[in-house]
C-alpha positions as CSV (number, residue, x, y, z in Angstrom):
1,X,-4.0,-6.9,37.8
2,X,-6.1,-3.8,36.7
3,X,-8.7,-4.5,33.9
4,X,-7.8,-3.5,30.2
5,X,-8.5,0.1,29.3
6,X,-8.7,1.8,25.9
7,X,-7.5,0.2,22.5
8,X,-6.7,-3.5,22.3
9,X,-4.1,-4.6,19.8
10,X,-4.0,-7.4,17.2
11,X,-0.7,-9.1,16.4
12,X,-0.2,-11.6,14.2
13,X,2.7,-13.1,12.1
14,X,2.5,-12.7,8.5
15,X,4.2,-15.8,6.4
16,X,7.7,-15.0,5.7
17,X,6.9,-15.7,1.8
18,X,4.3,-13.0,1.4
19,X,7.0,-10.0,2.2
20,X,10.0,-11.8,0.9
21,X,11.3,-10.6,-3.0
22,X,12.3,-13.6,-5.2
23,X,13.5,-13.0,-8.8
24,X,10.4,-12.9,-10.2
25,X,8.3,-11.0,-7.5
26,X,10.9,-8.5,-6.4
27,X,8.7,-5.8,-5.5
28,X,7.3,-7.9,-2.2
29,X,8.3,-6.5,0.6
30,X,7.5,-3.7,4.0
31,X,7.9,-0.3,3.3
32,X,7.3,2.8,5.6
33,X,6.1,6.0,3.8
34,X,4.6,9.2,4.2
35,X,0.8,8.7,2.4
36,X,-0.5,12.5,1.8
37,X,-2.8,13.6,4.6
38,X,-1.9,10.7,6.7
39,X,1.3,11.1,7.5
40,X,3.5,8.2,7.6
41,X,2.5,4.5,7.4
42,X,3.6,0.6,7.2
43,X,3.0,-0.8,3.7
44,X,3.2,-4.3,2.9
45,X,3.9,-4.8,-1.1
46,X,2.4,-9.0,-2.2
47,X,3.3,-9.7,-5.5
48,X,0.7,-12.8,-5.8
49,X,1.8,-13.0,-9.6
50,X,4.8,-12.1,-11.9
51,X,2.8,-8.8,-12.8
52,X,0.6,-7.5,-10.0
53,X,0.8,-5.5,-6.9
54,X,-1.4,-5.5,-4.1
55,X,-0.6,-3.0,-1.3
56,X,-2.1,-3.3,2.0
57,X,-1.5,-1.2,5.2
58,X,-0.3,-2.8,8.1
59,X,-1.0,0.4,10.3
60,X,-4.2,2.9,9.8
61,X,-6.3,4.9,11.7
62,X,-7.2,8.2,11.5
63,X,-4.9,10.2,9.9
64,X,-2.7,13.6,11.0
65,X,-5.9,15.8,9.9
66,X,-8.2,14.2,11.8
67,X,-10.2,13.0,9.4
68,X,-11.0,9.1,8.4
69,X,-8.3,6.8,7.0
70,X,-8.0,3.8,5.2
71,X,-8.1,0.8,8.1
72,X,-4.9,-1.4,8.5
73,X,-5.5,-4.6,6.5
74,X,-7.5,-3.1,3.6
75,X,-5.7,-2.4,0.2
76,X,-4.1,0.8,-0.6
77,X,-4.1,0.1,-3.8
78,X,-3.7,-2.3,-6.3
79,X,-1.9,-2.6,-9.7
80,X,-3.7,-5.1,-12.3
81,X,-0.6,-5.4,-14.6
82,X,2.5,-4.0,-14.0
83,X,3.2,-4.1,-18.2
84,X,0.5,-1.7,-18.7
85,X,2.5,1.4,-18.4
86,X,0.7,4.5,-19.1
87,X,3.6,6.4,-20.0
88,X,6.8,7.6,-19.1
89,X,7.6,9.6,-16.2
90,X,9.8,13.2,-17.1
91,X,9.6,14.5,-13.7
92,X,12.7,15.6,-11.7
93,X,12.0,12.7,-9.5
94,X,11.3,9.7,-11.4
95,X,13.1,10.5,-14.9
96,X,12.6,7.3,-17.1
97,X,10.3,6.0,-14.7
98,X,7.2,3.6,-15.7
99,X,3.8,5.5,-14.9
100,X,1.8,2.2,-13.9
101,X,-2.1,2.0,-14.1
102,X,-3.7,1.0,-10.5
103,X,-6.4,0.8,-8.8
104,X,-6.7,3.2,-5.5
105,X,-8.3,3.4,-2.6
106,X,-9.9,6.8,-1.8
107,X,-10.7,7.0,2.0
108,X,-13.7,5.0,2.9
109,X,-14.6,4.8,-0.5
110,X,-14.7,1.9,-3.1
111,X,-11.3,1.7,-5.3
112,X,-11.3,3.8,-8.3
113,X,-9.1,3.1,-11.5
114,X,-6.6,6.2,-11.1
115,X,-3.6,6.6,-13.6
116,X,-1.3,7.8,-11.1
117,X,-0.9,6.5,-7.9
């Protein structure tokens, strides 16, 4: 058998209960999306409490620009309260939408407290 070359890979299994929704934590769950300048990556959405979010990325690297990303297993951001709403969204998009304050990670840097996430 020929040695290992290159990138090893880490698999675990993540408890059924942190990605599962329940009614009063139905925003847990594992989403794919496109996250700007990094093109598209696995989200996992804990809802520890009735009002908080944390996101954490299941898949990272660096990103389609080449430049550094936010590491799988770190936060992507996190929302403190999910009553706190900021305001409400008019965009085309999201009309009648809750704009929620969070917490996000910038690349490499510490999280900053961003309005819009």
């Amino acid at each position: 058998m020929a040695p290992l070359r290159g990138e090893l890979e880490t698999f675990s299994a993540i408890p059924e209960a942190w990605y599962t929704p329940t009614a009063s934590r139905p925003y847990r769950g594992i989403f794919v999306g496109e996250v700007v300048n990094c093109g598209y990556q696995t989200v996992m959405f804990l809802q520890p409490t009735d009002t908080r979010i944390e996101a954490v990325k299941l898949t990272g690297g660096p990103n389609a620009t080449g430049g550094p990303d936010i590491p799988r297993g770190e936060f992507l951001f996190v929302v403190g309260d999910l009553r706190d709403t900021v305001r409400i969204a008019d965009e085309a998009e999201w009309p009648g939408a809750h704009v929620i304050r969070a917490a996000a990670r910038v690349t490499e840097r510490s999280m900053k407290t961003v309005e819009q996430c």
